[in-house]
C-alpha positions as CSV (number, residue, x, y, z in Angstrom):
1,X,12.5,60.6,5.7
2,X,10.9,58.0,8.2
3,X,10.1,54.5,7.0
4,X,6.8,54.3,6.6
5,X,5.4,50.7,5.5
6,X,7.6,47.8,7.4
7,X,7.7,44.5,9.0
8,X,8.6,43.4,12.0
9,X,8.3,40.0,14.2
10,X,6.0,40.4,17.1
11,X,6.8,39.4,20.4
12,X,5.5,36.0,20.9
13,X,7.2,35.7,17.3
14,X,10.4,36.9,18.3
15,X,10.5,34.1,21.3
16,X,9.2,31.3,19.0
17,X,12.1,32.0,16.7
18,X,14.6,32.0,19.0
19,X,13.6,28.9,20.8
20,X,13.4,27.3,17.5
21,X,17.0,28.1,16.9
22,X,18.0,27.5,20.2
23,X,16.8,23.9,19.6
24,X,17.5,23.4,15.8
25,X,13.3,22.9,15.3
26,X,12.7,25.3,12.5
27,X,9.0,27.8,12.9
28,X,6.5,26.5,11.0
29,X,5.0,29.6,9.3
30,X,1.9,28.1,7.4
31,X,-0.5,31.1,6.3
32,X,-0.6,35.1,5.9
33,X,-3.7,37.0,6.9
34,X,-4.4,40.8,5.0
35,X,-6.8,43.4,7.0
36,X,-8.4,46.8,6.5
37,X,-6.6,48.8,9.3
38,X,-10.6,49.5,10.3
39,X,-10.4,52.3,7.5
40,X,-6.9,53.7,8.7
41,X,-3.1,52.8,8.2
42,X,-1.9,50.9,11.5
43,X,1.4,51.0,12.6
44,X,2.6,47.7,13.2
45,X,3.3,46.8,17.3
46,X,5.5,44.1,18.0
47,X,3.0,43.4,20.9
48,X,0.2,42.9,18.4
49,X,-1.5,39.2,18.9
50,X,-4.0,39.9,15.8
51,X,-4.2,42.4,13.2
52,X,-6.3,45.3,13.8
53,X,-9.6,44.0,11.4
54,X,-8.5,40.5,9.4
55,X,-10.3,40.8,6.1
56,X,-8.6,37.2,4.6
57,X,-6.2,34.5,5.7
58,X,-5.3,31.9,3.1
59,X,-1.9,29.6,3.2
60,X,1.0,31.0,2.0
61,X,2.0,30.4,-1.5
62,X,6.2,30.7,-1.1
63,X,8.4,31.0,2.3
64,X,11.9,31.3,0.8
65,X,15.0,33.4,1.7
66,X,15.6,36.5,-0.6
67,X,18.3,35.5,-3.0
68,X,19.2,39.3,-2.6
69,X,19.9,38.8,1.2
70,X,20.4,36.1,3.0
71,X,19.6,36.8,6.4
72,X,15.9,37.8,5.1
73,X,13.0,35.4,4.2
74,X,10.1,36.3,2.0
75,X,6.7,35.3,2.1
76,X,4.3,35.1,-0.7
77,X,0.5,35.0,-1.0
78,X,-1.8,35.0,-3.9
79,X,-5.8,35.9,-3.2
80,X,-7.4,34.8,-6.4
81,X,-10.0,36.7,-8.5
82,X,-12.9,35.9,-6.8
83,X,-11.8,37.3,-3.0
84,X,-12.3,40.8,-2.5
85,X,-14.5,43.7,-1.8
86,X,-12.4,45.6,0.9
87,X,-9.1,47.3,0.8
88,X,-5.8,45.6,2.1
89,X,-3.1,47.9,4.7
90,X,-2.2,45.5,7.0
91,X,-0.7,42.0,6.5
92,X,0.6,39.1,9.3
93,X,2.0,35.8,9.2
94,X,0.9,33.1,11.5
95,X,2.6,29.7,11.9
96,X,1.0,26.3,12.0
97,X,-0.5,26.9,15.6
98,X,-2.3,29.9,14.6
99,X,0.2,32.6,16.6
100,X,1.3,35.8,14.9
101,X,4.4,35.7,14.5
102,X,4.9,39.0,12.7
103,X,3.0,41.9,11.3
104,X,3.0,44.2,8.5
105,X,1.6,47.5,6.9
106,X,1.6,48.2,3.3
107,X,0.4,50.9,1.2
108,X,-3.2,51.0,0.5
109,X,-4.6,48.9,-2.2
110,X,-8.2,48.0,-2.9
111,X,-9.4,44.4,-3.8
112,X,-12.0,43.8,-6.3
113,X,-14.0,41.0,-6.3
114,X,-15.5,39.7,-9.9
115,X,-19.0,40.1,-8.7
116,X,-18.1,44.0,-8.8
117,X,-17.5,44.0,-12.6
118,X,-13.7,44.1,-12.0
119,X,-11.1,41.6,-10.7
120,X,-7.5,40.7,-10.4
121,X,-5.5,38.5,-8.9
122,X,-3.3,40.3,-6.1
123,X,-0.1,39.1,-4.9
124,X,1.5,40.3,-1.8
125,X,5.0,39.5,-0.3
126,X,6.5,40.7,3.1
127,X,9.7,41.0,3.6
128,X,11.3,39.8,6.9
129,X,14.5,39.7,8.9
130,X,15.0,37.5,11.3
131,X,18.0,36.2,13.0
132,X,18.7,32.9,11.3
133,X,16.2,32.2,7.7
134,X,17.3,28.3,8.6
135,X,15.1,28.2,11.8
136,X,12.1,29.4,9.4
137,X,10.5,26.7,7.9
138,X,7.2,26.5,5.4
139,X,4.5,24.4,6.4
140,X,1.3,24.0,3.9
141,X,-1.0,22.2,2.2
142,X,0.1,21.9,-1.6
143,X,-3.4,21.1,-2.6
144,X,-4.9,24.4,-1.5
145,X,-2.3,26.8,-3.0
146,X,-2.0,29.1,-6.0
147,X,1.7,29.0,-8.0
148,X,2.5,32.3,-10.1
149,X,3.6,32.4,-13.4
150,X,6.7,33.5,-11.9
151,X,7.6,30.8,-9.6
152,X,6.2,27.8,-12.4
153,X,8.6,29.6,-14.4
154,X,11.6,29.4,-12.6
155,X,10.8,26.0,-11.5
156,X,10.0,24.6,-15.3
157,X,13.2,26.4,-15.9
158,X,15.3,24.5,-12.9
159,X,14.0,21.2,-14.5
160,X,15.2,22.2,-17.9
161,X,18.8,23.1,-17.0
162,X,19.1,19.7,-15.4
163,X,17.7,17.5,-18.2
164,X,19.9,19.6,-20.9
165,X,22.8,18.7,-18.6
166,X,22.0,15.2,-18.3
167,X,21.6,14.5,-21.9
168,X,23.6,16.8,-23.8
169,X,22.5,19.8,-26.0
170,X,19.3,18.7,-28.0
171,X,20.0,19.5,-32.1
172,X,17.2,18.8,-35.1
173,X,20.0,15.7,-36.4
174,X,19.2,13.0,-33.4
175,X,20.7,10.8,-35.5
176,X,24.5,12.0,-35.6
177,X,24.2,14.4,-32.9
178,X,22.1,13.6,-30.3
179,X,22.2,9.7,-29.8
180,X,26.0,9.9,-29.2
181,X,25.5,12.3,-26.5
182,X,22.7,10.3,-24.6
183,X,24.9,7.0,-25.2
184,X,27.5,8.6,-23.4
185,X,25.3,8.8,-20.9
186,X,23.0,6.1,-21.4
187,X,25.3,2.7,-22.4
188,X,23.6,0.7,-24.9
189,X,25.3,-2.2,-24.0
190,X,25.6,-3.5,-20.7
191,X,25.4,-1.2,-17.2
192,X,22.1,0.2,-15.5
193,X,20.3,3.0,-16.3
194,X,18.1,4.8,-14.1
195,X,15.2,7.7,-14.5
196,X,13.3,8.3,-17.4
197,X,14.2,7.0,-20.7
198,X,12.0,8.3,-23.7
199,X,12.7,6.1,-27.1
200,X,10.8,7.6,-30.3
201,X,11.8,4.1,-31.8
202,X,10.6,0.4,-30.4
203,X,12.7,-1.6,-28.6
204,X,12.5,-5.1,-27.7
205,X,12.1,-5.7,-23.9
206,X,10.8,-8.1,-21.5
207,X,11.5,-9.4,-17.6
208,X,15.1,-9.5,-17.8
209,X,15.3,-10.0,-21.5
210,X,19.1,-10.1,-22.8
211,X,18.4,-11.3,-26.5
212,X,15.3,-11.2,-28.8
213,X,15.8,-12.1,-32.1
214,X,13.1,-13.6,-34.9
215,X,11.1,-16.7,-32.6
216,X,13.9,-17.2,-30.2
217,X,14.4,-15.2,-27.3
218,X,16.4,-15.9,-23.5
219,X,16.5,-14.3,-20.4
220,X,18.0,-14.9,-17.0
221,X,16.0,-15.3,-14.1
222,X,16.6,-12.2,-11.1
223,X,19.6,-13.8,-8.4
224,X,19.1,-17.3,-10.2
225,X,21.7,-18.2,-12.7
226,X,22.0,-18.8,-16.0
227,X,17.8,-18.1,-16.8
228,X,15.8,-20.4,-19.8
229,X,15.2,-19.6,-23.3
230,X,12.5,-20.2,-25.6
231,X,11.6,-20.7,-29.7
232,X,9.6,-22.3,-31.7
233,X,9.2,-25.2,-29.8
234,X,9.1,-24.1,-26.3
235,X,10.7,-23.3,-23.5
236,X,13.9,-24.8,-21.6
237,X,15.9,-23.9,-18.8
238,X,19.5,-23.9,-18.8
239,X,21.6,-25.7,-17.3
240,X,18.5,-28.4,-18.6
241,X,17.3,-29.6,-15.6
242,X,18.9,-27.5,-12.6
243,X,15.4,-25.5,-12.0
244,X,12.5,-28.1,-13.1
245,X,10.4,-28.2,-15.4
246,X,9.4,-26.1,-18.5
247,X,6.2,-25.3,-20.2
248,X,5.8,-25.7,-24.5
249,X,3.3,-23.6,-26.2
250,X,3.6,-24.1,-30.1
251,X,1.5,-25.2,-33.1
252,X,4.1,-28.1,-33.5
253,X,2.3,-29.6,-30.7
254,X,-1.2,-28.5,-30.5
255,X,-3.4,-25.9,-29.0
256,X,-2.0,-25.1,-24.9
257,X,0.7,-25.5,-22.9
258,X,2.6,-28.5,-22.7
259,X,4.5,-29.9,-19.3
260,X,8.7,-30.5,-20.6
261,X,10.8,-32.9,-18.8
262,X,14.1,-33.8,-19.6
263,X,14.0,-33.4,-23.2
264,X,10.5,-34.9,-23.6
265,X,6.4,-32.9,-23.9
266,X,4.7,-35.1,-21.4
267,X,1.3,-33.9,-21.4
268,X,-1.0,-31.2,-22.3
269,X,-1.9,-28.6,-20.1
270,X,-4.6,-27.1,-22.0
271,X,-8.5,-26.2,-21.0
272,X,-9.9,-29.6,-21.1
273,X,-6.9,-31.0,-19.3
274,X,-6.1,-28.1,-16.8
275,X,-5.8,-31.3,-14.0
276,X,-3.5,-33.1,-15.7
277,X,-0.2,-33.9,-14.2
278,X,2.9,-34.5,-15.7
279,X,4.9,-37.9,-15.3
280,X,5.7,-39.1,-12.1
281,X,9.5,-39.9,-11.8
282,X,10.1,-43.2,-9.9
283,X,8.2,-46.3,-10.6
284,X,6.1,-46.9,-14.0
285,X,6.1,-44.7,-16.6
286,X,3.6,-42.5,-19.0
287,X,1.2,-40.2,-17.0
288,X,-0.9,-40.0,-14.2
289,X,-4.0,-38.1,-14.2
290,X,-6.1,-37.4,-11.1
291,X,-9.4,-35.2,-11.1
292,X,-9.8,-32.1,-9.7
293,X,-11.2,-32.9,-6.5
294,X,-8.9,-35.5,-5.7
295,X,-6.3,-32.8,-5.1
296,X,-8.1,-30.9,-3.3
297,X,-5.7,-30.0,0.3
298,X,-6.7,-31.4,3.4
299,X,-7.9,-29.4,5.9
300,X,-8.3,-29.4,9.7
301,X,-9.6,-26.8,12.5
302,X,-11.6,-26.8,15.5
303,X,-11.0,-26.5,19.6
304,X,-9.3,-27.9,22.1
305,X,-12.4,-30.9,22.5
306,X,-13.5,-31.0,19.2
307,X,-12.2,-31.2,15.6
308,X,-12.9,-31.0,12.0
309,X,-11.3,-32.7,9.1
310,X,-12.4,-32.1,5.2
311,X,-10.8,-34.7,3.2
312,X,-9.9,-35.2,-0.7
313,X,-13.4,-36.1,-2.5
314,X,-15.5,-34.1,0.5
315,X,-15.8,-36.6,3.4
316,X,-16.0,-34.6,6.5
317,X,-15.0,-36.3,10.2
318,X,-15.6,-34.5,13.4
319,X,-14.8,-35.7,16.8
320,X,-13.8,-35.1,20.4
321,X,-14.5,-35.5,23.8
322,X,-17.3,-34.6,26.5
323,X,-16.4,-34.3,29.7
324,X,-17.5,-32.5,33.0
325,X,-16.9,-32.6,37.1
326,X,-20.3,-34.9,38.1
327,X,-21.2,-38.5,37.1
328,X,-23.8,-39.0,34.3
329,X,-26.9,-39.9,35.4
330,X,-29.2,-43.0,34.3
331,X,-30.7,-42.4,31.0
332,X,-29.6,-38.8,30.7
333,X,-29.3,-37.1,27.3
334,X,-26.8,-35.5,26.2
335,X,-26.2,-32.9,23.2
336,X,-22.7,-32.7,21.7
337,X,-22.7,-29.6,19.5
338,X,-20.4,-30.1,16.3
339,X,-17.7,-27.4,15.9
340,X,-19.3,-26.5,12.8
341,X,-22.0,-28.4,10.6
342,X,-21.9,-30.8,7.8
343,X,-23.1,-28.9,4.6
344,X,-25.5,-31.6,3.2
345,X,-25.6,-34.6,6.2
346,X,-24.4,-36.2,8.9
347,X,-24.3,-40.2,8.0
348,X,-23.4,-41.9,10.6
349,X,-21.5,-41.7,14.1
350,X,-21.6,-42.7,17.7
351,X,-20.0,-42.3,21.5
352,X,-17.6,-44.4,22.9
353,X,-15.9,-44.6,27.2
354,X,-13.2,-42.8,27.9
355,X,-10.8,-42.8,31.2
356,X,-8.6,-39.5,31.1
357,X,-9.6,-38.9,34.5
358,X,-8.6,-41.6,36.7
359,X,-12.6,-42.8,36.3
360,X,-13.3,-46.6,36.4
361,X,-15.8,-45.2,33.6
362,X,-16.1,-48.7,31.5
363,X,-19.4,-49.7,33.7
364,X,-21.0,-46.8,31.2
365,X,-22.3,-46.9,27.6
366,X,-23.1,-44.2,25.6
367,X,-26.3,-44.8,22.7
368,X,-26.5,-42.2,20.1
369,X,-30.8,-41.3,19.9
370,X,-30.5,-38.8,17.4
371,X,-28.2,-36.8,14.7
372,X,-28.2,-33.7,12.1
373,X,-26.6,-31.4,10.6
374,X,-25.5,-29.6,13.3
375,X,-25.5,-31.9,16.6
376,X,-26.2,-35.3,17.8
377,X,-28.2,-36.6,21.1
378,X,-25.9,-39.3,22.9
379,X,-28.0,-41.4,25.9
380,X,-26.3,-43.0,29.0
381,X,-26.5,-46.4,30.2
382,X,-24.9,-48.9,32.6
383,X,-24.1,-51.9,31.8
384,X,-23.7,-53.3,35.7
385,X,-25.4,-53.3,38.8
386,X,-22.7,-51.2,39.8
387,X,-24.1,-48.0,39.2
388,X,-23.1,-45.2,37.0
389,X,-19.6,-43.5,37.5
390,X,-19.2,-42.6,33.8
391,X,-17.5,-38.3,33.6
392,X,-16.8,-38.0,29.8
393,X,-17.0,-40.2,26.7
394,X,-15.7,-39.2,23.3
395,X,-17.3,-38.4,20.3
396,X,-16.9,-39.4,16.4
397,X,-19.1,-38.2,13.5
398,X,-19.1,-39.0,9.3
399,X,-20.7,-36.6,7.1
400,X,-20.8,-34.5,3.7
């Protein structure tokens, strides 16, 4: 008897798979389209370029070789419940740049849709030889997919077979029969362990903890040496000294953290005193407290011709230079644009002769007229009966 239902690759499927062996770039098959047959069973043509009436085209669900056979590959796809109306005879794969790469028929099967009174969920699979299954490759989106029970099954089942192996044949007595098998795998002293660890009783644990017992408790610090430890009165380092300082929470010396150095709490570090600094090694003794915006950082930007500077406490400077190709003229005013403004005012600043350009520019004086926020006015003079040669004068502005 004559095969009836088969599938074949078509031609452009049969060239894509062998230039993707020929090159070691596997075909990306991505989705599987089902069609009618336009009310008749086709007979699939390896010169086919799209099924005779395409019903459906979803991604596939599977693209694995047939543990029965090794030189075929089997494609799954599931059409859920709520697709149907029209009956299935023809079936094609198509790989991620939309070509058919092989066709199918199949034996006649209607598909219900739920708004019909009766549904199912249909899965089909086509069967496929093809030359080499390694140069076959699955490409889809995970999201949009549906698993069957089937494959969920064998795949929970994979995933049990490996965790019974890594931790031993689980028993109702974890006690004597269990533990011993997952501390042969798992050392409780000393060594790494890796994965996931699930304890049904609590353990102490920390940032590198090593002990934990009652109030005291030490650790080491990551690539650092011996670490620090801690108890009821605080916290040390040890060696003492090699990495700084160390901080003392504890009732025996009040509410907040307190600032350790060499043996000695030298000051509280709680709310009220969050500014306070610990004692200052060198001359004098005792501490040193300095407010909060005294140690504020310093800070500087600008361009190339003018700066500003924000100093400790708020005082702002800006300055620069002004400077062009043609001489000043007699009473001319001049704006000098700050390179950004003061937030409450500008108090106080003026113009001064500069000679970066060769210049004899000390026969000019600059006045300042005016000042804000955001500029000032500067006003030429001469102070000769030589006339005006002045180019560029520089700048220098206080504010808040």
């Amino acid at each position: 008897m004559s095969q009836t239902y088969y599938a074949i690759l078509t031609a452009l499927g049969e060239a894509k798979l062998a230039n993707a062996a020929a090159l070691d770039q596997p075909l990306q098959i991505s989705k599987m389209a089902v069609g009618d047959g336009n009310g008749s069973l086709p007979t699939p043509d390896r010169t086919q370029t799209a099924l005779v009436r395409e019903t459906y085209r979803a991604n596939l669900n599977t693209l694995q070789v047939d543990p029965a056979n090794a030189s075929q590959v089997i494609a799954e796809l599931v059409i859920p419940e709520t697709v149907g109306g029209w009956w299935i005879r023809e079936l094609g794969l198509y790989d991620a740049a939309g070509i058919l790469v092989a066709v199918a028929n199949c034996p006649p099967s209607y598909k219900p849709q739920l708004a019909e009174g009766s549904g199912r969920t249909q899965v089909l699979r086509m069967v496929l030889v093809v030359s080499s299954t390694s140069a076959v490759e699955l490409k889809i989106d995970p999201s949009v997919v549906l698993a069957t029970r089937a494959y969920v099954q064998i795949t929970v089942d994979a995933l049990r077979a490996d965790l019974v192996s890594a931790i031993g044949q689980a028993v109702a007595d974890t006690t004597n029969t269990l533990m011993p098998q997952i501390n042969a795998k798992l050392p409780l002293v000393g060594g790494n362990v890796s994965g996931f660890v699930n304890f049904n009783r609590s353990i102490t644990g920390g940032y590198g903890t090593t002990t934990g017992t009652g109030n005291a408790w030490a650790a080491p610090i990551w690539a650092m040496g011996p670490g620090y430890s801690g108890g009821a009165a605080g916290t040390t380092f040890s060696p003492a000294g090699l990495y700084g300082i160390a901080w003392y929470r504890s009732g025996a010396y009040g509410e907040g953290a307190y600032l350790y150095v060499n043996g000695t709490a030298v000051g509280a570090m709680g709310q009220t005193g969050i500014f306070t600094v610990g004692g200052f090694h060198g001359k004098g003794t005792g501490l040193t407290e300095i407010p909060p915006a005294a140690i504020s950082p310093v800070s500087i930007h600008g361009t190339a011709e003018s700066y500003s500077v924000t100093l400790p406490g708020g005082l702002i400077l800006k300055f620069g230079t002004f400077s062009r190709a043609t001489v000043f003229s007699e009473g001319e005013l001049i704006t000098i644009t700050f390179p950004d403004a003061f937030p409450s005012s500008c108090l106080w600043g003026g113009a001064m002769p500069v000679n970066t350009s060769g210049t004899a520019n000390a026969e000019s004086m600059y006045l300042r007229k005016s000042m804000t926020k955001t500029n000032a006015v500067i006003m030429v003079e001469h102070v000769t009966s030589g006339g005006m040669n002045g180019k560029e004068f520089a700048w220098f502005f206080v504010g808040k």
